[in-house]
ROLUM-558782 format. One line per field, with one value per residue: x, y, z of N, C-alpha, C, O in turn; chain. Coordinates in pm, 1 decimal. Layout:
ROLUM-558782
n_x: c(X	...)
n_y: c(Y	...)
n_z: c(Z	...)
ca_x: c(X	...)
ca_y: c(Y	...)
ca_z: c(Z	...)
c_x: c(X	...)
c_y: c(Y	...)
c_z: c(Z	...)
o_x: c(X	...)
o_y: c(Y	...)
o_z: c(Z	...)
cadena: c(A	...)
***
This chain:
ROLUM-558782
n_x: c(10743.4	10610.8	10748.6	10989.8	10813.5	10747.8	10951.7	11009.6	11181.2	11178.3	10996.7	11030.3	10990.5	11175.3	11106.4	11323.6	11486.7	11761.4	12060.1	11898.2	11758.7	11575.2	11564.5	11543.0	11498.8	11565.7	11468.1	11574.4	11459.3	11552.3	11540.3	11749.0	11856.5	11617.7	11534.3	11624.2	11691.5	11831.8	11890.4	11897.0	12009.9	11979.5	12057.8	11846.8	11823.8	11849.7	11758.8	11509.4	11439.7	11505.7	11345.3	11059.3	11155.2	11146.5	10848.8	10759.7	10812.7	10668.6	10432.2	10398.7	10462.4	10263.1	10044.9	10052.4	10044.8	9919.0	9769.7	9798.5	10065.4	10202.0	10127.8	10171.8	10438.9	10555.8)
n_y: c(8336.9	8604.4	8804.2	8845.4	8874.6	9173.9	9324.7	9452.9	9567.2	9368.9	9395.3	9300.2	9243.3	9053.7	8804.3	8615.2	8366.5	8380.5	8236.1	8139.0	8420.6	8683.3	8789.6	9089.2	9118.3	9249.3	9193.5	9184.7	9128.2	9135.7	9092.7	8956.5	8806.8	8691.3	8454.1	8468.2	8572.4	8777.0	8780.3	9001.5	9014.8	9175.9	9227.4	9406.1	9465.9	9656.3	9897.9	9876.5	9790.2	10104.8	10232.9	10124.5	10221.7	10494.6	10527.1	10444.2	10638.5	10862.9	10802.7	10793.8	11057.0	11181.5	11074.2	11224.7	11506.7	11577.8	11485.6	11741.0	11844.9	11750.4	11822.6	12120.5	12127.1	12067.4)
n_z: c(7450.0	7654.3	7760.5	7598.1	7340.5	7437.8	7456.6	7678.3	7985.5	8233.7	8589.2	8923.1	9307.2	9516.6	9798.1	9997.8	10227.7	10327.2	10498.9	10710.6	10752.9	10663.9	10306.6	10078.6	9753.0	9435.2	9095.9	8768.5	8446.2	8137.5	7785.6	7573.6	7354.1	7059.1	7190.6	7438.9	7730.4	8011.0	8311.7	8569.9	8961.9	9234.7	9602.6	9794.8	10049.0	10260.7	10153.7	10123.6	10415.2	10504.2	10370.8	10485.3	10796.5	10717.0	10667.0	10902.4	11049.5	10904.1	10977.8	11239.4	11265.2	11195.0	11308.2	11528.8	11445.4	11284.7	10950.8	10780.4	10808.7	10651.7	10430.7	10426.9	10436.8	10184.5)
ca_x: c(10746.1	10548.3	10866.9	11032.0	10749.6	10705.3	11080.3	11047.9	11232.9	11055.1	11102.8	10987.1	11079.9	11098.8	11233.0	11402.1	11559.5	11940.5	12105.4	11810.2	11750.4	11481.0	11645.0	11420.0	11599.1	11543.0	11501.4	11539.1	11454.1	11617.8	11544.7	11905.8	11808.3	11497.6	11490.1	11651.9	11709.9	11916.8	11829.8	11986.0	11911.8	12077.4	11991.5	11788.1	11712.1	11903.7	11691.4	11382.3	11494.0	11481.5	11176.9	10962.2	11169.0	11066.4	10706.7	10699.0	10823.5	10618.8	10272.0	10424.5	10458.6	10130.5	9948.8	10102.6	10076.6	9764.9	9763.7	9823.3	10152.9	10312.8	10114.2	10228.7	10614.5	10579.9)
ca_y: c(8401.2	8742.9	8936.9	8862.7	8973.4	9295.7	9357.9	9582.5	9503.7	9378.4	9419.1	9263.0	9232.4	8893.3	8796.4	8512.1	8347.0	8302.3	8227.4	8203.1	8574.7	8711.1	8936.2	9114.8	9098.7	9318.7	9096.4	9258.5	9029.5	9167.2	9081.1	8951.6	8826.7	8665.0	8354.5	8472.7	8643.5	8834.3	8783.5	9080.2	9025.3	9236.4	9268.3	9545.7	9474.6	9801.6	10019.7	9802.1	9882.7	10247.2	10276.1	10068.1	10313.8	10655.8	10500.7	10430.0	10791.3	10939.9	10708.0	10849.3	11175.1	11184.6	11030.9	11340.6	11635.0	11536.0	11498.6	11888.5	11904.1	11731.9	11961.1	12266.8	12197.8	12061.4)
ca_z: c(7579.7	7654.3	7764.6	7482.9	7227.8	7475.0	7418.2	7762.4	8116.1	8380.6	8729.4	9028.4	9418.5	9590.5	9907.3	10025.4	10321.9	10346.3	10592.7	10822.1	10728.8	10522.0	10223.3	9966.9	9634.9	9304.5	9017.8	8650.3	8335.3	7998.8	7682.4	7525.8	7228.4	7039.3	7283.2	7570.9	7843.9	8076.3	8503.6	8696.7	9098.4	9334.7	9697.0	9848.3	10159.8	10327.4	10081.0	10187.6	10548.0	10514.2	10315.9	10601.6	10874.1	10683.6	10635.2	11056.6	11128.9	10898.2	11005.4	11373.8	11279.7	11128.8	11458.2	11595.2	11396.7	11162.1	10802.0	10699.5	10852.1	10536.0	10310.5	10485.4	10395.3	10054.8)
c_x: c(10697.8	10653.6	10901.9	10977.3	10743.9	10834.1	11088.2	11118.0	11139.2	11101.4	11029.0	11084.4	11028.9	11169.9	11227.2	11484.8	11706.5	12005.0	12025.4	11760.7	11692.3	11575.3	11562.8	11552.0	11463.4	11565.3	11462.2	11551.7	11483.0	11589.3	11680.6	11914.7	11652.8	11435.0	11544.0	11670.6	11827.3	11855.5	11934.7	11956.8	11995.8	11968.3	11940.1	11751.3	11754.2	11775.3	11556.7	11348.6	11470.5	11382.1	11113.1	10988.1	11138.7	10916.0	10683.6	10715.1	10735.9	10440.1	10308.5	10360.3	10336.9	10005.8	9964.8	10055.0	9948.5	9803.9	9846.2	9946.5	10280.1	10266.7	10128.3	10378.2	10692.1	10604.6)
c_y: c(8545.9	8817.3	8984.9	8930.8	9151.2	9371.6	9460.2	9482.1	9456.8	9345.8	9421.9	9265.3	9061.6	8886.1	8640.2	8425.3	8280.8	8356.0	8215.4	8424.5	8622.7	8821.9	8963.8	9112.0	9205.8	9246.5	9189.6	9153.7	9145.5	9117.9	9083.4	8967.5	8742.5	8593.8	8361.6	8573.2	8693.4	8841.8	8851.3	9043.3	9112.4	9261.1	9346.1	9584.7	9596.6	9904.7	9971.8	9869.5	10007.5	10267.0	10226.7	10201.1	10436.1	10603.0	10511.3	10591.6	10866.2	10912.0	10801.3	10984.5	11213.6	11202.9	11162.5	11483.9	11638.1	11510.3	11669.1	11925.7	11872.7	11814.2	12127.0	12267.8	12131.1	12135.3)
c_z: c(7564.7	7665.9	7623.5	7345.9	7280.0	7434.2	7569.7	7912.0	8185.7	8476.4	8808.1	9139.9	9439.1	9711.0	9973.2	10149.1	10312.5	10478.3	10742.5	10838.0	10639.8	10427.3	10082.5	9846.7	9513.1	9173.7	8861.1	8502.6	8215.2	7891.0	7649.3	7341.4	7173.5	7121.2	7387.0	7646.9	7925.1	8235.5	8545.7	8868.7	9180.3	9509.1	9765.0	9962.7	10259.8	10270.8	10145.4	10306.2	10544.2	10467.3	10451.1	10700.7	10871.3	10674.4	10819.3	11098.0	11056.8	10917.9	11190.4	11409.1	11275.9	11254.1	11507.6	11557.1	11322.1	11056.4	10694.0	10691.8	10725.0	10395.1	10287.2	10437.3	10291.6	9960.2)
o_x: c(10739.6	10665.5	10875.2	11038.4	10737.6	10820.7	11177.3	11103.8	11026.0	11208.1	10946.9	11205.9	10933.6	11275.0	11125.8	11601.8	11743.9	12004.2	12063.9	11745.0	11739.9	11640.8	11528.9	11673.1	11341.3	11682.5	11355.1	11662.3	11415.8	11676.4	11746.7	11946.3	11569.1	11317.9	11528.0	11656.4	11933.5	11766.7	12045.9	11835.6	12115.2	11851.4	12031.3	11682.9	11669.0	11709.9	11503.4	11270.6	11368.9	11306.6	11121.3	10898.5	11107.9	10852.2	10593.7	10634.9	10697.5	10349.2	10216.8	10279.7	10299.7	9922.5	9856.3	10030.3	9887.5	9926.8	9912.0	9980.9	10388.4	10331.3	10110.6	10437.3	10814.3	10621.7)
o_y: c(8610.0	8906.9	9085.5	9003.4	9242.5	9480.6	9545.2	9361.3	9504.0	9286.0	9513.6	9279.2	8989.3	8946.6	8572.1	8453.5	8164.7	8464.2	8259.4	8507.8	8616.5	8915.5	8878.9	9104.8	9221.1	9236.3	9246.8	9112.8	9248.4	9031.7	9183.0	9050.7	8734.8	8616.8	8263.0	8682.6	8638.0	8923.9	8801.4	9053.8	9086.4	9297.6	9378.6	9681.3	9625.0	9976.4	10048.8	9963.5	10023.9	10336.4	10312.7	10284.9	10501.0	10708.2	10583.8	10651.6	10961.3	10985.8	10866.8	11025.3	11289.4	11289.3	11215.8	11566.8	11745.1	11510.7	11684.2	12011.0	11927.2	11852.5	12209.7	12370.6	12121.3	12088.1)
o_z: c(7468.3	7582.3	7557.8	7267.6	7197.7	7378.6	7569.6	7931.1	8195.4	8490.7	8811.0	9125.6	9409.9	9732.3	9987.9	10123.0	10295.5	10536.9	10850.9	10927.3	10526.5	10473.0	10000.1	9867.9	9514.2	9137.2	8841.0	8467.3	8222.2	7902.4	7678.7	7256.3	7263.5	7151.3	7459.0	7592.4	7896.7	8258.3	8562.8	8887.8	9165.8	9521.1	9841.1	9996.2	10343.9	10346.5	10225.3	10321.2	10611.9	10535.4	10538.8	10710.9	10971.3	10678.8	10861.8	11169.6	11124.7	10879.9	11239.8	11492.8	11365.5	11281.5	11530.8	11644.6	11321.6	11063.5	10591.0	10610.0	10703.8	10297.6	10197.7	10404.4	10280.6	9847.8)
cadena: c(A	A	A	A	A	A	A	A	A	A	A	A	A	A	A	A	A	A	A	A	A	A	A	A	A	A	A	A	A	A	A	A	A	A	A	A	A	A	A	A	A	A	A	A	A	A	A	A	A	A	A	A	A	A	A	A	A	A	A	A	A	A	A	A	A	A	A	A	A	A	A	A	A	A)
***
């Protein structure tokens, strides 16, 4: 298995429907030991959520104000 020779984490999103309800998930593969593995998943979809909502206000803001206005109060 490639992980395993890379010896490093790896870490993908996926998302999923439960419950009739899409939910993105955070999936972290581990290296345990030579032949196996470790699967973390935890759910993300709040954090998901807020990222998209700061991306619409600041695509908003943007429409609005131009481009410069976020390099003015960096």
């Amino acid at each position: 298995m490639r992980l395993l020779k890379l010896g490093d984490i790896q870490l993908y999103e996926q998302e999923i429907s439960v419950d009739g309800k899409i939910q993105t998930e955070e999936v972290r593969i581990v290296p345990y030991t030579e032949d196996k593995v470790v699967l973390l998943v935890r759910d993300v979809s709040d954090r998901k959520q807020s990222e998209l909502a700061l991306q619409s206000l600041l695509e908003g803001t943007t429409s609005v104000t131009g481009q410069d206005f976020f390099s003015r109060i960096s």
